[in-house]
C-alpha positions in Angstrom: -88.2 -184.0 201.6 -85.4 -185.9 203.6 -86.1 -188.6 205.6 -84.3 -189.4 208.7 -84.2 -193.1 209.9 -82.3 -194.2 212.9 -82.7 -196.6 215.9 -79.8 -196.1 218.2 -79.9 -193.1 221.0 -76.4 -191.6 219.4 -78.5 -192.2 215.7 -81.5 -190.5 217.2 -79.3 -187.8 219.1 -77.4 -187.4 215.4 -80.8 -187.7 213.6 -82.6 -184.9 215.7 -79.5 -182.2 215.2 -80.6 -182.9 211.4 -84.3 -182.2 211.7 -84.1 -179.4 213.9 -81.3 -177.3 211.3 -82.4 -178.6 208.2 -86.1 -177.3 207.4 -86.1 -180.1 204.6 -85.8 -183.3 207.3 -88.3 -185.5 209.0 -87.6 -188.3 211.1 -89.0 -191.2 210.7 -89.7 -193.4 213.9 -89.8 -197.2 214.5 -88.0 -200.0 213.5 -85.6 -199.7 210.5 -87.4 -202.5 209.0 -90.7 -200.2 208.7 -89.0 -196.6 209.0 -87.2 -197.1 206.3 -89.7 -198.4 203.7 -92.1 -195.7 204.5 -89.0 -193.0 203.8 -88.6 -194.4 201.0 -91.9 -194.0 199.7 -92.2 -190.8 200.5 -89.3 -188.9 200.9 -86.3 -187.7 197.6 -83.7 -188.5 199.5 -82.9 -190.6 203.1 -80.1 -190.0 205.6 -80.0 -193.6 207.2 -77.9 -193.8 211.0 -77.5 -197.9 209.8 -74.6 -200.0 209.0 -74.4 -199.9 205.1 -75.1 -203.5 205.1 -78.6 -203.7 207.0 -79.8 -200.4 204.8 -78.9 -202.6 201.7 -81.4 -205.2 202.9 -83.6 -203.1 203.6 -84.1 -201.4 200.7 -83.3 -204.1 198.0 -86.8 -205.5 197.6 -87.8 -201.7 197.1 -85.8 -200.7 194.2 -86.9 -199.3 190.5 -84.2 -197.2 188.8 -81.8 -194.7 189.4 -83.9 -191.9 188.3 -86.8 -192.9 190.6 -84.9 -194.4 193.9 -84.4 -191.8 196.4 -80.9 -191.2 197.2 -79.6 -192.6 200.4 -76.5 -191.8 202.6 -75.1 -194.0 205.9 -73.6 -192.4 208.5 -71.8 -194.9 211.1 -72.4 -194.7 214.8 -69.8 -192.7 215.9 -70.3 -189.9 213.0 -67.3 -190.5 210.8 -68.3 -191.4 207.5 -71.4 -190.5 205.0 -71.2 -193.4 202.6 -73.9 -193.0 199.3 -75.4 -195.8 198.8 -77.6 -195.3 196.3 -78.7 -192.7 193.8 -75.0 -190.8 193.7 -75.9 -188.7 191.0 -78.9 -189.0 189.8 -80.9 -189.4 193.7 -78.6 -186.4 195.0 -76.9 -189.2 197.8 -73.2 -187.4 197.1 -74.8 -184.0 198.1 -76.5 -185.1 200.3 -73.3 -186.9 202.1 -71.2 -183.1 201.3 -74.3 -181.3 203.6 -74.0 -184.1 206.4 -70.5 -183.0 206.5 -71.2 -179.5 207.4 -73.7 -180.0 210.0 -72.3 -183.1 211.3 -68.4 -183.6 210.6 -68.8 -187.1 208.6 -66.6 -187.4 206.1 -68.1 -188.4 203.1 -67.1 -191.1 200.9 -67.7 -191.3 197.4 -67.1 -193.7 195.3 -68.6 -193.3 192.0 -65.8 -192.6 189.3 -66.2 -189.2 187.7 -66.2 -188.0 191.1 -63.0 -189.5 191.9 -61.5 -188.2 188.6 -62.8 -184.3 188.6 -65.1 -185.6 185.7 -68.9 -184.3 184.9 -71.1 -188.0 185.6 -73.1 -188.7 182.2 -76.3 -189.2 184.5 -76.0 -185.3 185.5 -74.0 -184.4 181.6 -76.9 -181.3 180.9 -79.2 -182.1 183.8 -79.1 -178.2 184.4 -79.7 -177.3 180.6 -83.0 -179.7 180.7 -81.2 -182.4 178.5 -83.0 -185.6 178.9 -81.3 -189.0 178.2 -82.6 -191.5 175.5 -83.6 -194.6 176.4 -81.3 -197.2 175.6 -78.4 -195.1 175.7 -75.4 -196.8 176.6 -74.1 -194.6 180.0 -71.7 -197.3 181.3 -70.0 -197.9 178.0 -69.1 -194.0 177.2 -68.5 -193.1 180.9 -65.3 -196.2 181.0 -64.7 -194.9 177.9 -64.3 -191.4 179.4 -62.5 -192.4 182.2 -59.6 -194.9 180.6 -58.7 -191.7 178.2 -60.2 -194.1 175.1 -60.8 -191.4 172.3 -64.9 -190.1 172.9 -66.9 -188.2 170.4 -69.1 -185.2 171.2 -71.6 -183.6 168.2 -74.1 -181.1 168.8 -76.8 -179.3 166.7 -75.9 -176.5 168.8 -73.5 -174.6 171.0 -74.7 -175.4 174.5 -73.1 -174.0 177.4 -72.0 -177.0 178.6 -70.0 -178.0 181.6 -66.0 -178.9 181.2 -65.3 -182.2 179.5 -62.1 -184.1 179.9 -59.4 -183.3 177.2 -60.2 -187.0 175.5 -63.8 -185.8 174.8 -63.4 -184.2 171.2 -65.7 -182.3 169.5 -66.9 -183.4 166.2 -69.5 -183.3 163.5 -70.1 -186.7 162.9 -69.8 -188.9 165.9 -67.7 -191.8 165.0 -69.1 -194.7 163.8 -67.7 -197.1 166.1 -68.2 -194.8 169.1 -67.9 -194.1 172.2 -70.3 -190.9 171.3 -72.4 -188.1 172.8 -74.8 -186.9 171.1 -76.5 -183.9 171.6 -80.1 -183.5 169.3 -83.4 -182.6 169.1 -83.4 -184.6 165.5 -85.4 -187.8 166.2 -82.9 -189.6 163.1 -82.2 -193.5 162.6 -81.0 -194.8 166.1 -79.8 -197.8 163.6 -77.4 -195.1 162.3 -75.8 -194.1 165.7 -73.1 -195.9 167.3 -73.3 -199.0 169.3 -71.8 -197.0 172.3 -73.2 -194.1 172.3 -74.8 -191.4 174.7 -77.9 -189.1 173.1 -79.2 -185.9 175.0 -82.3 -184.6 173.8 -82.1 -181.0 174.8 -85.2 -178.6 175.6 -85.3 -176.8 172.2 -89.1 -177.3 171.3 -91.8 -175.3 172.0 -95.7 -176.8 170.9 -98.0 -173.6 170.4 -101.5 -174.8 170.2 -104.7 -173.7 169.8 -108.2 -175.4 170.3 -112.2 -175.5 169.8 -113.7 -175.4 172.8 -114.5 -179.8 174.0 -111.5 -180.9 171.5 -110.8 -184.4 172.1 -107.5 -185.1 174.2 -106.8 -187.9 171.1 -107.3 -185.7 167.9 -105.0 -182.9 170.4 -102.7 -185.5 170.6 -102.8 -187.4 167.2 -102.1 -183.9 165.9 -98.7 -183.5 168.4 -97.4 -186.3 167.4 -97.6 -186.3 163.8 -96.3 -182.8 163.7 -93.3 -183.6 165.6 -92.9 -187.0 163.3 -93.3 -185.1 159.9 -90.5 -182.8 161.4 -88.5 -185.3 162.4 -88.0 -184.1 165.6 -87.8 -186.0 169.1 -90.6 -185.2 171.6 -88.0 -185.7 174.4 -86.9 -182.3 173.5 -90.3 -180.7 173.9 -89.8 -178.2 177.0 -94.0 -177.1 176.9 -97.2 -176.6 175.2 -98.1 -173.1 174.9 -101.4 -171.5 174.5 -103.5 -168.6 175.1 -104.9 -168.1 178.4 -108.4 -168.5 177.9 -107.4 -172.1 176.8 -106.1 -172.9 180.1 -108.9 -174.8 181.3 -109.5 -177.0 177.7 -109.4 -180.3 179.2 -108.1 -182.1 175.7 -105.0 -180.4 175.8 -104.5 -180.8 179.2 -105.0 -183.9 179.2 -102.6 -184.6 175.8 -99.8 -182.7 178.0 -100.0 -185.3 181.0 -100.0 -187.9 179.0 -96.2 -186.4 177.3 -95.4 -185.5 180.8 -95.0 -181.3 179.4 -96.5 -178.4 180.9 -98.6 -175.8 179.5 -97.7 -172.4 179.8 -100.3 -169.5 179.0 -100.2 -165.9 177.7 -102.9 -163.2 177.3 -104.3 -162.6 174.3 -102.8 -158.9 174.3 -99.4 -160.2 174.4 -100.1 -162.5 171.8 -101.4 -160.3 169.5 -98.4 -158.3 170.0 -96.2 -160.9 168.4 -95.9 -161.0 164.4 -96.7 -164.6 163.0 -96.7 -165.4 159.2 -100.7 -166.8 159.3 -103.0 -163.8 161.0 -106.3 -164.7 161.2 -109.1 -161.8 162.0 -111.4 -165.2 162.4 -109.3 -166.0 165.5 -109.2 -162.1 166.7 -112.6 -161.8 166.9 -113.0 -165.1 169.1 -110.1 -165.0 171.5 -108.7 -161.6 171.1 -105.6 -162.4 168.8 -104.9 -162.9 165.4 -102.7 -166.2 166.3 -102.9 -168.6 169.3 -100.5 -171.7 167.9 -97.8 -169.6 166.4 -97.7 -166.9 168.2 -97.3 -168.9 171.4 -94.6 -171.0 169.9 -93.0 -166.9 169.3 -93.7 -166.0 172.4 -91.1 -164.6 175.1 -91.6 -167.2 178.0 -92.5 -166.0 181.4 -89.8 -164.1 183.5 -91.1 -166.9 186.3 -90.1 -170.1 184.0 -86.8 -171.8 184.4 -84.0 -170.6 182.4 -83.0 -171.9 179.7 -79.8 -172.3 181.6 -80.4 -172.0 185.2 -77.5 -171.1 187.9 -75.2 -174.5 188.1 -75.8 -177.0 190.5 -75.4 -176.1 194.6 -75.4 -177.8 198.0 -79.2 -178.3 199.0 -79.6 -175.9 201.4 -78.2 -173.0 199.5 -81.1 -170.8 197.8 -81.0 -169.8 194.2 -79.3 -167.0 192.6 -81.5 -163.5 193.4 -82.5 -162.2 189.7 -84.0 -158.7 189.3 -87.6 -158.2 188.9 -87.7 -158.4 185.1 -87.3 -155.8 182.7 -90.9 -155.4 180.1 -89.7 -158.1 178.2 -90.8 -158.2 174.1 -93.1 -159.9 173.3 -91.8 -162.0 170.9 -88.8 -165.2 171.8 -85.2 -163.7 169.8 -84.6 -167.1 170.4 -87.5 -168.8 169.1 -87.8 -169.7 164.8 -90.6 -171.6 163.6 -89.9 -174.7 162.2 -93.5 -175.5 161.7 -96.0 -173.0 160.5 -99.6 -173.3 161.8 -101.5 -176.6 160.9 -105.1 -177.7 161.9 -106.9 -180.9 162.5 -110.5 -180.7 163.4 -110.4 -178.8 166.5 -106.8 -178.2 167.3 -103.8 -175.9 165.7 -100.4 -176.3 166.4 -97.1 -174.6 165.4 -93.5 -175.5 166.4 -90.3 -173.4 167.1 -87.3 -174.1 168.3 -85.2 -172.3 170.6 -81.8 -171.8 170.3 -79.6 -172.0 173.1 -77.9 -169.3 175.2 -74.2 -168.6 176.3 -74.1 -168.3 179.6 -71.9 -165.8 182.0 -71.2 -166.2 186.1 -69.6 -163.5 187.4 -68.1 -164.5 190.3 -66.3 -162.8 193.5 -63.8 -165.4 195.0 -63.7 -163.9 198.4 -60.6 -161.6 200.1 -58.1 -165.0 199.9 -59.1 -167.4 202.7 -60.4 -170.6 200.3 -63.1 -171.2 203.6 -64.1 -167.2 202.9 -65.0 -168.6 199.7 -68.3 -169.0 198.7 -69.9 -172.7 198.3 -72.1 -171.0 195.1 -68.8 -169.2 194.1 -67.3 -173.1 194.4 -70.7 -174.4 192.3 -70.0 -171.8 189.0 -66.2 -172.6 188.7 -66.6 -175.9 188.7 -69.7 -175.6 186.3 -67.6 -173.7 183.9 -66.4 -174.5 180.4 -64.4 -171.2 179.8 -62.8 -169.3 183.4 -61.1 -165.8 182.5 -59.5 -164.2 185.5 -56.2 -161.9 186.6 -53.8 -164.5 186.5 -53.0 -164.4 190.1 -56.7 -165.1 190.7 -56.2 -168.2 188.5 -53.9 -169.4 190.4 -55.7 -169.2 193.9 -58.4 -171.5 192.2 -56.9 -173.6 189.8 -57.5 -176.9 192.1 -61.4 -175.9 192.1 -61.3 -176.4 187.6 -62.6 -179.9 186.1 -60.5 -181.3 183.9 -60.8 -180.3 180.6 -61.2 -176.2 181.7 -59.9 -173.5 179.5 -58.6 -171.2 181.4 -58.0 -167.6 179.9 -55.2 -165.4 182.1 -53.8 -161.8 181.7 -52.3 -159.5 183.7 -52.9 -156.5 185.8 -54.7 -153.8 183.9 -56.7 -155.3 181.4 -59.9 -155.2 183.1 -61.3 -154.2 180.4 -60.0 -156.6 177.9 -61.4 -159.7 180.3 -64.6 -158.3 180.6 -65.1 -158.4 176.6 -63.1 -161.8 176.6 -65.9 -163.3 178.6 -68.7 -161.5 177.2 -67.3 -162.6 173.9 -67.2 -166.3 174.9 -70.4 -166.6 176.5 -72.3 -165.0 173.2 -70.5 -167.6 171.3 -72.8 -170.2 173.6 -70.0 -171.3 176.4 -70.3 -171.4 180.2 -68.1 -169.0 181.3 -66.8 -167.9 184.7 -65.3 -164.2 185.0 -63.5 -164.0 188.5 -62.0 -161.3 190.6 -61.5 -160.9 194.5 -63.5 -160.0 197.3 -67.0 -159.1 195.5 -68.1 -159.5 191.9 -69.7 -156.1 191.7 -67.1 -154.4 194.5 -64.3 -152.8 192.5 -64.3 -155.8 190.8 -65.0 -157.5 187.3 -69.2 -157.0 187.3 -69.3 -153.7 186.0 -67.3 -153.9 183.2 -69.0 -157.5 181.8 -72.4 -156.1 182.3 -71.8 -152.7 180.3 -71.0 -155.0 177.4 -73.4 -158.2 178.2 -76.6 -157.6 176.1 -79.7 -159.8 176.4 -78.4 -162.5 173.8 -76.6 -164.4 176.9 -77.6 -165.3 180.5 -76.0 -163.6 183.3 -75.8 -165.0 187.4 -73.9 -162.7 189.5 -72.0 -164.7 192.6 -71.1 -162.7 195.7 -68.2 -162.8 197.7 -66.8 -161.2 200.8 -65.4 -158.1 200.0 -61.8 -157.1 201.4 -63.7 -154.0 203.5 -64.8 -157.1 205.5 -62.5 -158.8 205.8 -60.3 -156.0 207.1 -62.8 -155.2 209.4 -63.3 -158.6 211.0 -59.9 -158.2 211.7 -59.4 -155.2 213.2 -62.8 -155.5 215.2 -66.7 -153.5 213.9 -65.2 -150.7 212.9 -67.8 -150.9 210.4 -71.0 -150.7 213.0 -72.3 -147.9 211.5 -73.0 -145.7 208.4 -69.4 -145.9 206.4 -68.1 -145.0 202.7 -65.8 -147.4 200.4 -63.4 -145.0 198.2 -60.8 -146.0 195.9 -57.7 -143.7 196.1 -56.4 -145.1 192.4 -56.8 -142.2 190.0 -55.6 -144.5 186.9 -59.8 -144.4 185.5 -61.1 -141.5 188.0 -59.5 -138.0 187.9 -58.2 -137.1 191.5 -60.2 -133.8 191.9 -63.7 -136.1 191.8 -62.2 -138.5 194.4 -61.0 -135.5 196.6 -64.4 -134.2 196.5 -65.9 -137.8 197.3 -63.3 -137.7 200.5 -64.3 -134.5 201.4 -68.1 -135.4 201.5 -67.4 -138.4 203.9 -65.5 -136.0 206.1 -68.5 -133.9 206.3 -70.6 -136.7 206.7 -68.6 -137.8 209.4 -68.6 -141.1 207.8 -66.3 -144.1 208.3 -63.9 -144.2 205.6 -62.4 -147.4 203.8 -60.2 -146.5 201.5 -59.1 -149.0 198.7 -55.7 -148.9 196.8 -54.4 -146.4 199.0 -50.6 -146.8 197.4 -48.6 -148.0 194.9 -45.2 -147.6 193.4 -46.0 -144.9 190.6 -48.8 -143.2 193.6 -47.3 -142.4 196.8 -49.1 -139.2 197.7 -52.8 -140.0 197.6 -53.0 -141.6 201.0 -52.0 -138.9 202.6 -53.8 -136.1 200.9 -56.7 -138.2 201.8 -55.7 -138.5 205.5 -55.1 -134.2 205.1 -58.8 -134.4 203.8 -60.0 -136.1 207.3 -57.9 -134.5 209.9 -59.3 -131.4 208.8 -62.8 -132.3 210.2 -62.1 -135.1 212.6 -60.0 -135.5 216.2 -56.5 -136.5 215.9 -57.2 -139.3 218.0 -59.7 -140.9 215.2 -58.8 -144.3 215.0 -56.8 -145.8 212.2 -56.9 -149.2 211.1 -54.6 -151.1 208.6 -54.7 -154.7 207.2 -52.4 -155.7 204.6 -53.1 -159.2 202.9 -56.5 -160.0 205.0 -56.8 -163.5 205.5 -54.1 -164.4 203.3 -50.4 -166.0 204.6 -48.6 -162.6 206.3 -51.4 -161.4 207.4 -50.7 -157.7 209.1 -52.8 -155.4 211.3 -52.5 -152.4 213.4 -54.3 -149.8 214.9 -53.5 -146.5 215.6 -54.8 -143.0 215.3 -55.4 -140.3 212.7 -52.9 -138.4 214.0 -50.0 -141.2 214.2 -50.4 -143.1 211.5 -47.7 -143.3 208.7 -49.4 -143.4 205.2 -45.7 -145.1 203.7 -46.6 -148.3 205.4 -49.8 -148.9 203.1 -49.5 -150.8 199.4 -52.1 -152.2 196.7 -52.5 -154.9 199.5 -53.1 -153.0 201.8 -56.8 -151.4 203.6 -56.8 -148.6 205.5 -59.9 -147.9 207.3 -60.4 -144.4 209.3 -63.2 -144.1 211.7 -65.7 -141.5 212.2 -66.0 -139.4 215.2 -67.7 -142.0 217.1 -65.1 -144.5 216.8 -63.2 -146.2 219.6 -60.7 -148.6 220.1 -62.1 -151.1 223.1 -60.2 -153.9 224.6 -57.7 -153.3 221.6 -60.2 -153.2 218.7 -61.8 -151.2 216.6 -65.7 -150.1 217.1 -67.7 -147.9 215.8 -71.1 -147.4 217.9 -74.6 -148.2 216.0 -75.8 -145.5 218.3 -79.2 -147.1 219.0 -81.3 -146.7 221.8 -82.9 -149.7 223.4 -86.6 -149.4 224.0 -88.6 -151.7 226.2 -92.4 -152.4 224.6 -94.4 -152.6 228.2 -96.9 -154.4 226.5 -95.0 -157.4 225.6 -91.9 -156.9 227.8 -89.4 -157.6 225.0 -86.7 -155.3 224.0 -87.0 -153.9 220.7 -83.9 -151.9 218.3 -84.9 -148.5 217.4 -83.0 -146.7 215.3 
């Protein structure tokens, strides 16, 4: 929840344009002095219409720590500035001062370094992988040392898909004695043996499977956890859940020794259980809960399509909603991920077994929109900046380059080797990167999806980004020429033979479809547009209209309209969109519309119109 504190009218005026578009917002009335409190009590985060220095009253006798304070953004009088105050990172306040700017115009006005710099901020280094920081780490120290170029160490137990580091963080396998390190384990170790200045990440590689008597004491659960993870020598920062069988769900002792480590549990039938080998069977255990193994087999077991993943979509403005994923595929029943590093051992009343997870490359595939950078997609904004590895055309590359953090690598080639990209990212995502595979207009429109996901397996993660395609944006030009049913055909015969693309044009003829036709020329294919056009004339009136756009959106922009009959298929190129209109189609007031051709029905019993197809 945002909270909304203000106490002028133009605050209040300001304030109420935020609750009424932002679902997320409540105002809170009254005087600052007990508004603002009570916000920040209850609320994550607190948009305040104060001078920065009354909010810094305000709040000072109420603060904890940055990963508990609510983050809070100013916004003067007159609307000009969102200033974070507090919580930058780690409270959301420089997101939160981004999505003032779009409802409100305020510029915002951050000041924290690694923003300034392009840089990833050590609070937020992982934040989307689960990492959790160590106490006592030294975040000041590493992140100067990081941003005066001073040499910085980076060693990991594993490849994570981590986000873009500057070029003077170096991977080693040792961190240097002396530091500045980050460290990246789930090995609990010495802390006398790690540097002085050092960073460690304890990442979400653990999973507890445990099994219990019926009434086992929350302690003896407990005792049990934490000697486990101690003779392992494992940190239990790095635990990401307990699992268990579902008829354990309700065992208050293990519920209880989860609170108390702040982890969830997360249950599975005993069918799917039993479906997942474990070294220690037990036909004891089958007869009483239906499974040979409870604590190993839960450890083994693939988690819930409905838990977070491993490594989730990056980081996006508030208000924009996850990444759609498809309902999930039968998933097996045991983790490919998941090895046990503890086989099953028993106290009393409990069992437990531990595995650890290994992580997962992960692949955005991402469309960057028809060439207008405002056409481009915030999400599409999120991944490229989220990315380690981005492979792209190179003229793509280009377009974006400004988006990249420091410390990208950026993989180009030229036109034609589609192919060759889509294995080069596959490649580098299985080998545990974050990777960004771009092309124009649409990921999955003619674009770079298809090829990448005939290769991706299920060994890496996969978010697809969408983009407005260049049909679009060639229609927005020319006017709705798109109202209606329409077809999208690609006139390149380089990976479809011309006989099953001369059939395709044929069937939208008959289907009196509009037509868009992509690459409808280049400088080896000169005759395709026009056989096409042959193809349509035949069953449509020479006064069809014709649009063309070449270069939508982009500097020399050019559009006409014209008819079927009139148009000249030499002026189109690879930049070029051509897009014929079905029978219905008319040119009004000097654009292009094609009629949805419904009727509009009035409901007498409510009196409201109603679209019926």
């Amino acid at each position: 929840m945002i909270g909304v504190v203000a106490v002028t009218s133009a605050g209040r005026q300001a304030a109420h344009t935020l609750t009424t578009q932002w679902p997320d917002a409540r105002a809170y009335e009254g005087p600052a002095a007990e508004a603002l409190p009570r916000a920040f009590e209850e609320c994550d985060a607190i948009v305040c219409f104060l001078a920065v220095g009354a909010t810094v009253r305000l709040i000072a006798p109420l603060l904890a720590d940055k990963q508990h304070d609510p983050g809070i953004v100013c916004v003067d009088e007159a609307l000009r500035y969102a200033v974070p105050v507090l919580g930058a990172h780690a409270g959301g306040a420089n997101d939160l001062a981004r999505r003032i700017q779009e409802t409100l115009g305020a510029e915002p006005v951050i000041t924290t370094a690694s923003d300034a710099a392009g840089s990833v901020a050590l609070d937020d280094f992982g934040a989307d992988l689960g990492f959790r920081i160590e106490p006592g780490s030294d975040l000041a120290a590493v992140g100067a040392a990081i941003l005066s170029g001073e040499r910085v160490t980076l060693t990991a137990d594993a490849q994570w898909p981590l986000p873009p580091l500057p070029p003077n963080v170096v991977r080693t396998e040792k961190p240097a004695p002396a530091g500045p390190a980050i460290i990246v384990t789930d090995r609990a170790g010495d802390k006398a043996n790690y540097p002085e200045r050092a960073v460690v990440y304890r990442p979400p590689t653990l999973i507890v499977g445990m099994g219990a008597s019926r009434g086992v004491p929350a302690g003896e659960a407990g005792q049990l956890i934490d000697e486990t993870l101690a003779d392992l020598g494992v940190s239990p920062l790095s635990v990401r859940y307990i699992a268990t069988a579902d008829v354990k769900s309700d065992e208050q002792g293990l519920q209880a020794a989860a609170a108390e480590r702040g982890w969830r549990i997360v249950t599975y039938p005993a069918d799917r259980l039993a479906a997942v080998p474990v070294p220690n069977p037990s036909e004891v255990v089958r007869r009483a809960v239906g499974t040979p193994s409870v604590a190993e087999a839960a450890a083994l077991a693939t988690p819930p399509a409905t838990l977070p993943a491993a490594t989730p979509p990056a980081t996006l403005p508030p208000e924009t909603l996850p990444p759609a994923t498809l309902p999930p595929a039968p998933l097996p029943p045991a983790n490919p991920d998941a090895t046990l590093i503890a086989t099953k051992r028993s106290s009393a009343h409990a069992t437990i077994a531990v595995a650890r997870c290994r992580p997962r490359g992960r692949l955005a595939l991402i469309g960057i929109g028809p060439g207008a950078r405002d056409l481009m997609t915030p999400r599409a904004v999120a991944e490229l900046r989220r990315a380690a590895v981005v492979v792209g055309l190179d003229s793509y590359l280009e377009q974006v380059a400004d988006l990249l953090r420091p410390g990208t690598t950026v993989l180009a080639s030229g036109l034609g080797a589609e192919q060759e990209r889509a294995a080069t990212a596959v490649a580098q995502a299985q080998a545990g990167r974050a990777v960004a595979l771009i092309g124009s207009g649409d990921a999955g429109v003619y674009a770079m999806a298809s090829p990448a996901l005939e290769l991706a397996g299920r060994d890496i993660d996969v978010t697809v980004v969408p983009g407005i395609t260049a049909a679009l944006a060639a229609a927005a030009v020319l006017g709705a020429p798109l109202g209606h049913d329409h077809v999208m055909i690609s006139l390149s015969d380089l990976h479809t033979a011309w006989p099953v693309i001369e059939r395709r044009i044929a069937a939208a003829a008959d289907a009196d479809l509009v037509t868009c036709f992509y690459n409808p020329a280049s400088a080896k294919r000169d005759w395709q547009l026009r056989r096409a056009l042959d193809l349509l004339s035949a069953r449509r009136p020479p006064a069809t209209p014709v649009g063309w756009v070449r270069d939508a959106t982009r500097p020399g922009q050019s559009a006409s309209l014209t008819t079927l009959r009139d148009f000249d298929a030499a002026q189109a190129d690879m930049h070029t969109l051509v897009v014929v209109g079905s029978s219905r189609t008319r040119i009004q007031a000097g654009r292009m519309v094609t009629p949805r051709d419904y009727r509009w029905a009035l409901e007498p019993q409510d009196n409201v119109s109603e679209v019926v197809p």
